[in-house]
KOLVEX-778899 format. One line per 5 residues: number of its first residue (from 1); their letters; for each residue x, y, z of N, C-alpha, C. Coordinates in nm, 2 decimals. Each point is the difference from the previous one (the first is absolute). Last residue first. Layout:
BEGIN
NUM) a) X Y Z X Y Z X Y Z; ...
END
This chain:
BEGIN
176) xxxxx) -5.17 6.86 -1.27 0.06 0.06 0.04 0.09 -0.02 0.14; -0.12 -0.28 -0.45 -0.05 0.01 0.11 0.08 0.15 0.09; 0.08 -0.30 -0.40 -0.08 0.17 0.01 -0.05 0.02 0.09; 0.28 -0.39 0.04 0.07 0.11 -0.04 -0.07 0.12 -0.03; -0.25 -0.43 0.02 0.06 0.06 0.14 0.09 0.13 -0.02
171) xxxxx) -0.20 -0.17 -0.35 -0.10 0.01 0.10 0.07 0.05 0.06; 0.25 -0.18 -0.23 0.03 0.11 -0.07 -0.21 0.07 0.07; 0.21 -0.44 0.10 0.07 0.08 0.03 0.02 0.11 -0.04; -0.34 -0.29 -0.12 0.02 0.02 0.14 0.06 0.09 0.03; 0.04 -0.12 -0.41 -0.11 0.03 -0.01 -0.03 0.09 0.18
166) xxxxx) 0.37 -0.37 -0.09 0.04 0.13 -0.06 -0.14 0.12 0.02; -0.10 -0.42 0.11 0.12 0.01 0.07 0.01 0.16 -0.01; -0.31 -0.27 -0.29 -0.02 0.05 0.11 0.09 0.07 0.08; 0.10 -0.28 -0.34 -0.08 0.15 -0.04 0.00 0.05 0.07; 0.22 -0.37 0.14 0.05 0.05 -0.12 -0.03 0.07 -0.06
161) xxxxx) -0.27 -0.26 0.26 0.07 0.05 0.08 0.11 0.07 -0.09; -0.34 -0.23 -0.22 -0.05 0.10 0.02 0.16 0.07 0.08; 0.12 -0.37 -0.16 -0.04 0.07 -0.09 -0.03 0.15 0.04; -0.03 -0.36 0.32 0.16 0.05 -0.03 -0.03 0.11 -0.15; -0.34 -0.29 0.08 0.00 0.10 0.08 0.12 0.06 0.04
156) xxxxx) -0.06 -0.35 -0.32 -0.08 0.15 -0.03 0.00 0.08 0.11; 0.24 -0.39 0.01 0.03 0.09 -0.09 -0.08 0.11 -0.01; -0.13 -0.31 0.36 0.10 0.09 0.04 0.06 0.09 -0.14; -0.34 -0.31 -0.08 0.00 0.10 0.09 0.08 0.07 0.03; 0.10 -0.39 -0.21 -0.04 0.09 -0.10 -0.07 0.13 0.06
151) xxxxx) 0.22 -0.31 0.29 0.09 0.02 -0.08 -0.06 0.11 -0.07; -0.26 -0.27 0.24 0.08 0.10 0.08 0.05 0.09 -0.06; -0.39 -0.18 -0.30 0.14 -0.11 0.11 0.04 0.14 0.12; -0.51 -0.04 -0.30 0.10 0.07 0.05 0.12 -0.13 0.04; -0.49 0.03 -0.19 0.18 -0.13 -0.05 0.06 0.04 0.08
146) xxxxx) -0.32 0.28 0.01 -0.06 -0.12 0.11 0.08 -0.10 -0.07; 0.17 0.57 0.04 -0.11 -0.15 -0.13 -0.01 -0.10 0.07; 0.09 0.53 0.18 0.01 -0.12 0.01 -0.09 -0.13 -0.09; 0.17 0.54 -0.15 -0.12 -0.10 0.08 0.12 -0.10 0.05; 0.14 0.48 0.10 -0.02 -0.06 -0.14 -0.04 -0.12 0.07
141) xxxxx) 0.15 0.52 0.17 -0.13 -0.17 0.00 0.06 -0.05 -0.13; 0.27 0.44 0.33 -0.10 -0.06 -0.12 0.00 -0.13 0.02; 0.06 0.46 0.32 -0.03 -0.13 0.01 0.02 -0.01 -0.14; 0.16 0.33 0.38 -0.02 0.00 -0.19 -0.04 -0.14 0.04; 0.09 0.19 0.43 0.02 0.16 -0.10 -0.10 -0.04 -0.14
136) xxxxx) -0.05 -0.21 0.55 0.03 0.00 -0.18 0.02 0.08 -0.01; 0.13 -0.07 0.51 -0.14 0.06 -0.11 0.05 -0.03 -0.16; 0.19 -0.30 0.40 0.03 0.14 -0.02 -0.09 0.01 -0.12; 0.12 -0.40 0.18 -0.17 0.06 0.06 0.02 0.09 -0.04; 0.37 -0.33 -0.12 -0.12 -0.02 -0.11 -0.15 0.10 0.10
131) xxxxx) 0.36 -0.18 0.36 -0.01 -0.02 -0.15 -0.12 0.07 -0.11; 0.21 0.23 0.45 -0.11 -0.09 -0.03 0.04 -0.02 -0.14; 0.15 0.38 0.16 0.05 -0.10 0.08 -0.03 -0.11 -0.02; -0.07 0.33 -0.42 0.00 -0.02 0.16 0.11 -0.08 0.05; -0.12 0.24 -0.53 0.09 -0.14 0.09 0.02 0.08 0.20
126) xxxxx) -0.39 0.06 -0.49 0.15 0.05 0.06 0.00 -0.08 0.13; -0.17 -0.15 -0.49 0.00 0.03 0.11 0.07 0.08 0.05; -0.18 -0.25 -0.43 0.09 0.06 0.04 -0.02 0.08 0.11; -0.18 -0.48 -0.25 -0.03 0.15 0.07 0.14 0.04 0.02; -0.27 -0.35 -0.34 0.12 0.02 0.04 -0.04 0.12 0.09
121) xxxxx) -0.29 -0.43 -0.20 0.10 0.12 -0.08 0.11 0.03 0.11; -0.48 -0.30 -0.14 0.08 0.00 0.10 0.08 0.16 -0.03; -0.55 -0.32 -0.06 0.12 0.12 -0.08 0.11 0.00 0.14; -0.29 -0.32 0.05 -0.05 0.00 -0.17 0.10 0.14 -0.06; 0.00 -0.44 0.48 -0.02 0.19 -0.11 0.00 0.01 -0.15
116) xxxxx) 0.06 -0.38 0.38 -0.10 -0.01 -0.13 -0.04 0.16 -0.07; 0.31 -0.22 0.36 -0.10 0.09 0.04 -0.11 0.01 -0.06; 0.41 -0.22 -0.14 -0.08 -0.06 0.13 -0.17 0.05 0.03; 0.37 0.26 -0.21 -0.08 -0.13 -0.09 -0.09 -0.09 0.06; 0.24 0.36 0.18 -0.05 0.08 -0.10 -0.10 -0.12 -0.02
111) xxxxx) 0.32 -0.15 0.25 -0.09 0.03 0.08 -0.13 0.10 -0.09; 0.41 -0.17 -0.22 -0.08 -0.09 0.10 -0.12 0.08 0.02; 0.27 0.31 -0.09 -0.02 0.01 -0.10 -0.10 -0.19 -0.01; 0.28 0.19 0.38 -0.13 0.12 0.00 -0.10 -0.08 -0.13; 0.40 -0.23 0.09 -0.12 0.03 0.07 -0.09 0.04 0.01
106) xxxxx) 0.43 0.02 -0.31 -0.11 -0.10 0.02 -0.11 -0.02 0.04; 0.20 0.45 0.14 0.09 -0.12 -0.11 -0.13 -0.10 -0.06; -0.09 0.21 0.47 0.09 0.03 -0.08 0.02 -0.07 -0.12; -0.18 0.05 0.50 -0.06 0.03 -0.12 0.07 0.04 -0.09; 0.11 -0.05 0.46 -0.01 -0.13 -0.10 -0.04 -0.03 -0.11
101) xxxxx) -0.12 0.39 0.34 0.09 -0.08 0.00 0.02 -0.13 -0.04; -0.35 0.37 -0.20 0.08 -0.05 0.14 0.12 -0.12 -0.06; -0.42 0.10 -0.33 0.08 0.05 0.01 0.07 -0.03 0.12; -0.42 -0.08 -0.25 0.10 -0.06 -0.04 0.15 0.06 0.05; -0.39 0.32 -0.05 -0.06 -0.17 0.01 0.18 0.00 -0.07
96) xxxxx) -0.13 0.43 0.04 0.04 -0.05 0.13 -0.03 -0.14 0.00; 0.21 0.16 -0.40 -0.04 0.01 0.17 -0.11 0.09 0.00; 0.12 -0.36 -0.40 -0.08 0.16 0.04 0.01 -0.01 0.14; 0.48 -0.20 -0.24 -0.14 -0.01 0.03 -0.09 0.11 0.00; 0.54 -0.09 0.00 -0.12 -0.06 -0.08 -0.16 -0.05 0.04
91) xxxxx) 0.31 0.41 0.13 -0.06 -0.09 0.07 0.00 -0.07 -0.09; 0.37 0.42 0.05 -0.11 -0.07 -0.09 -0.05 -0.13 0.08; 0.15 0.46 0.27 0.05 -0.10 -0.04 -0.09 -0.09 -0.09; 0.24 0.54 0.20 -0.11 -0.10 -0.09 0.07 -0.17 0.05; 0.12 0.50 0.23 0.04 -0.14 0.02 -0.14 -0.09 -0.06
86) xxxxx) -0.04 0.48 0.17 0.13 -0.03 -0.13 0.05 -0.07 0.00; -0.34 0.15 0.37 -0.05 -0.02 -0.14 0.14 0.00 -0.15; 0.26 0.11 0.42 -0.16 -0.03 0.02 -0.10 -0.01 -0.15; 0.51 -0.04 0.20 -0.01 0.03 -0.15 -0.21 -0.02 0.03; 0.35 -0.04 0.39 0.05 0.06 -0.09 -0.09 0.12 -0.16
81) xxxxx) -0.19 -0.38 0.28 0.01 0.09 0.06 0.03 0.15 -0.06; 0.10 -0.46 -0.14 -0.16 0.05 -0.03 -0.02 0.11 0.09; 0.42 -0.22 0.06 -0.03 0.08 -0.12 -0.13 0.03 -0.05; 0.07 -0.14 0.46 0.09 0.10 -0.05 0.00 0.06 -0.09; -0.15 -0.43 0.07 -0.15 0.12 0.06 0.09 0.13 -0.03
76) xxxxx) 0.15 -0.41 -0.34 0.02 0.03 0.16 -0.11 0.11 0.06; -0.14 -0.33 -0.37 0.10 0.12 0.02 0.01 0.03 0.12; -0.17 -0.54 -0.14 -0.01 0.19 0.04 0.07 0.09 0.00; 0.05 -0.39 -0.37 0.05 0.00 0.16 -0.10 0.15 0.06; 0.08 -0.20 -0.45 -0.05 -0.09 0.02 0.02 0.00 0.19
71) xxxxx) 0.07 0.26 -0.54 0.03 0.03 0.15 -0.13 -0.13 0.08; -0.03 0.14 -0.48 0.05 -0.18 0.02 0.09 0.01 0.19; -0.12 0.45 -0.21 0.02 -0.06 -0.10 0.10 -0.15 0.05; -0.14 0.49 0.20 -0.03 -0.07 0.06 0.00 -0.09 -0.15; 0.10 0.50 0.06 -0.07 -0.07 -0.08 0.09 -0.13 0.03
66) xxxxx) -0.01 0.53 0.20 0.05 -0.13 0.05 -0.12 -0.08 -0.16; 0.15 0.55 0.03 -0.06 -0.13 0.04 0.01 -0.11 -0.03; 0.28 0.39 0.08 -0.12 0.02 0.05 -0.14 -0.10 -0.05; 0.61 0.05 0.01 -0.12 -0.07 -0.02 -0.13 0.02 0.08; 0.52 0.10 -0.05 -0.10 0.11 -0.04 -0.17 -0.06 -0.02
61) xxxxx) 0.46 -0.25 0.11 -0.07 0.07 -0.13 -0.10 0.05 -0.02; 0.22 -0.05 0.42 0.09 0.03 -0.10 -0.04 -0.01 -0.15; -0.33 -0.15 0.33 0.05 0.17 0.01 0.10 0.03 -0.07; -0.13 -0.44 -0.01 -0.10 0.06 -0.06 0.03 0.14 0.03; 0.31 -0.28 0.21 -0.01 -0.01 -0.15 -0.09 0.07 -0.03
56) xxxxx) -0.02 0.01 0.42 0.14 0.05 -0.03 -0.04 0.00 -0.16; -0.29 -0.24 0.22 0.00 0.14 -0.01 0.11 0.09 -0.01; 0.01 -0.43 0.04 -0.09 0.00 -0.09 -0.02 0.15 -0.05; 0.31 -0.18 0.36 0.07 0.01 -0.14 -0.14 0.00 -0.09; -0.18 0.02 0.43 0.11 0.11 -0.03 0.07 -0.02 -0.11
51) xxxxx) -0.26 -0.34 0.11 -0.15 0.14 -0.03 0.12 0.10 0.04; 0.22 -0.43 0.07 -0.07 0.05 -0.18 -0.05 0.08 -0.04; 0.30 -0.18 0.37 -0.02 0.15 -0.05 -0.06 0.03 -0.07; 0.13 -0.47 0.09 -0.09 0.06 0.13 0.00 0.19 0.02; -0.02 -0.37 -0.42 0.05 0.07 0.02 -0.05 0.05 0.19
46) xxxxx) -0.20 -0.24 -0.37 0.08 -0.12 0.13 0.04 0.10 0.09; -0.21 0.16 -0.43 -0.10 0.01 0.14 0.06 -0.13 0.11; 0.31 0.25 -0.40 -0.07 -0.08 0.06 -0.06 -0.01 0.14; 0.21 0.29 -0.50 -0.03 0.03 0.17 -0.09 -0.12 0.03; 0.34 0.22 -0.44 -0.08 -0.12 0.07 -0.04 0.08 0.18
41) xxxxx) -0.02 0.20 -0.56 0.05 0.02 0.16 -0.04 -0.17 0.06; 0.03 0.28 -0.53 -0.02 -0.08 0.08 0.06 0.00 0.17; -0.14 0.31 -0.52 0.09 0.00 0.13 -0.06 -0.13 0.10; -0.10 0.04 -0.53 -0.08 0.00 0.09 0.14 -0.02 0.15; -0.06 -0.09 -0.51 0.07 0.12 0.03 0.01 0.05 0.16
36) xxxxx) -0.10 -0.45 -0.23 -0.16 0.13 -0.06 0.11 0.15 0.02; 0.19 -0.38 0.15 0.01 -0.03 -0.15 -0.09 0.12 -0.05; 0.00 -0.10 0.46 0.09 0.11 -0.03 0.02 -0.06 -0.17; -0.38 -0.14 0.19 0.05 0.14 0.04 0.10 0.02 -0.08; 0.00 -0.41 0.02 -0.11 0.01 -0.10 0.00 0.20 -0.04
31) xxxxx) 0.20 -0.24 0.38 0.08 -0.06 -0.13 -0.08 0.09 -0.10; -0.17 -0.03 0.42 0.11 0.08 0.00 0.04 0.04 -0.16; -0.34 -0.31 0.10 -0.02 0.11 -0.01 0.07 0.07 -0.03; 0.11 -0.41 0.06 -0.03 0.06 -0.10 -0.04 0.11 -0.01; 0.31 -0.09 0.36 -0.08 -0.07 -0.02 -0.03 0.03 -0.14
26) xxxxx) 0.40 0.10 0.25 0.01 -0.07 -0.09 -0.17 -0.10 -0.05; 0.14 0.20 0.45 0.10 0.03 -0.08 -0.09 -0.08 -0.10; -0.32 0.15 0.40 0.11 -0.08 -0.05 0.08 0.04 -0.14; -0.46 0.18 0.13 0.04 -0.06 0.14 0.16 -0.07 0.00; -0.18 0.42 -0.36 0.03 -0.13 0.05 0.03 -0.03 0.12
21) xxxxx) -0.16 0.43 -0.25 0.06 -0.03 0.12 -0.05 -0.13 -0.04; 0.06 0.41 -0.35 -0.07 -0.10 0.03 0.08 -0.11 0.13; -0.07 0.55 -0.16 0.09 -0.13 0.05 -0.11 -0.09 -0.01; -0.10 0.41 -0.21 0.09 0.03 -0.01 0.13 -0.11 0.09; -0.38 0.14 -0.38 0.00 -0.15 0.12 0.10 0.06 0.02
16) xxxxx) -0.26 0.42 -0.23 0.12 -0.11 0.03 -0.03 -0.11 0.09; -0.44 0.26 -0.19 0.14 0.03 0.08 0.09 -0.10 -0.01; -0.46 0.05 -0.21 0.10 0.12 0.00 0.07 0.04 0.11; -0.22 -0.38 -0.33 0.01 0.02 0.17 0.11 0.10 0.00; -0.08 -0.16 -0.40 -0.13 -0.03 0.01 -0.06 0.04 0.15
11) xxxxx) 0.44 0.07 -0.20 -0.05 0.12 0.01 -0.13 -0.02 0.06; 0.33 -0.36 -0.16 -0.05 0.04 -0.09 -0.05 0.12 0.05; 0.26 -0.21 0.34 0.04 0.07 -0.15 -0.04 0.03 -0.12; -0.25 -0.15 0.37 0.04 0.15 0.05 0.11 0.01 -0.14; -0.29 -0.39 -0.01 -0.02 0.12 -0.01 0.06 0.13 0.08
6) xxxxx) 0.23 -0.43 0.00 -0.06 0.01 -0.18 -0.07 0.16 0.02; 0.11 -0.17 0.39 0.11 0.05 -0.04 -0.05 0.05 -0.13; -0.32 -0.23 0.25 0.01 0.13 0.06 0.10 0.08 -0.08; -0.08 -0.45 -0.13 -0.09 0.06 -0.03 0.01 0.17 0.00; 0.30 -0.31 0.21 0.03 -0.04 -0.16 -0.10 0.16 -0.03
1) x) -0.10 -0.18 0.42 0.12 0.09 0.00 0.04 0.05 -0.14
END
């Protein structure tokens, strides 16, 4: 999210953030946003209106696309609906290896190691019904070393997701 903000105010991404939606009061994200300058909203997927207060918020700001950052829930079918091909999401990973439900965080990044891969990175996606199946937009790699920890993997591939992100989103946007 940090990533996405940095480049729209630098121009690197030529459009405004214009909300950042939290599931709750008072997360970091929130916090972090609004230190950036960044309009904040809450809306929680407890909510038994969510895929209506979701869409409420993203139409009051004018929001034509969605950027998915540590979101850890399906979108409602509503708002993928709403917003077709304009709903990104970063993977740590190369999809289509390593990805579905539970594939996350740590895991993906395990299961990277486990696996005995020799290169990992990041995808950027767009966001289905389905975890992590919607078509890539951007990939980047960087190796896997056979010291590897979890830990030292995941930095570099957080790294790439932090290029990539932005990169993606400026794919998508020339898009017609």
């Amino acid at each position: 999210m940090v990533a996405i903000i940095k480049a729209s105010q630098s121009g690197m991404i030529p459009a405004p953030v214009a909300v950042v939606i939290a599931p709750r009061e008072n997360t970091p994200a929130a916090e972090v946003a609004q230190e950036l300058g960044i309009n904040t909203e809450v809306c929680s997927p407890k909510e038994d209106n969510y895929a209506d207060s979701l869409l409420q918020v993203l139409k009051s700001n004018q929001v034509t696309l969605i950027c998915l950052a540590g979101y850890m829930t399906l979108l409602p079918l509503e708002v993928l609906n709403a917003y077709p091909n304009r709903v990104l999401n970063v993977h740590p990973a190369l999809l289509p290896k390593f990805g579905g439900k539970g594939m996350y965080g740590h895991f993906v990044h395990e299961a990277v190691l486990a696996a005995k891969e020799t290169v990992s990175g990041c995808s950027v996606h767009y966001v289905t019904e389905h975890y992590d199946e919607g078509a890539v937009i951007h990939q980047r790699s960087c190796p896997v070393f056979p010291d590897d920890t979890t830990e030292r993997l995941a930095g570099r591939v957080l790294e790439q997701e932090h290029i990539a992100y932005p990169e993606a989103i400026n794919i998508v946007l020339r898009q017609p």
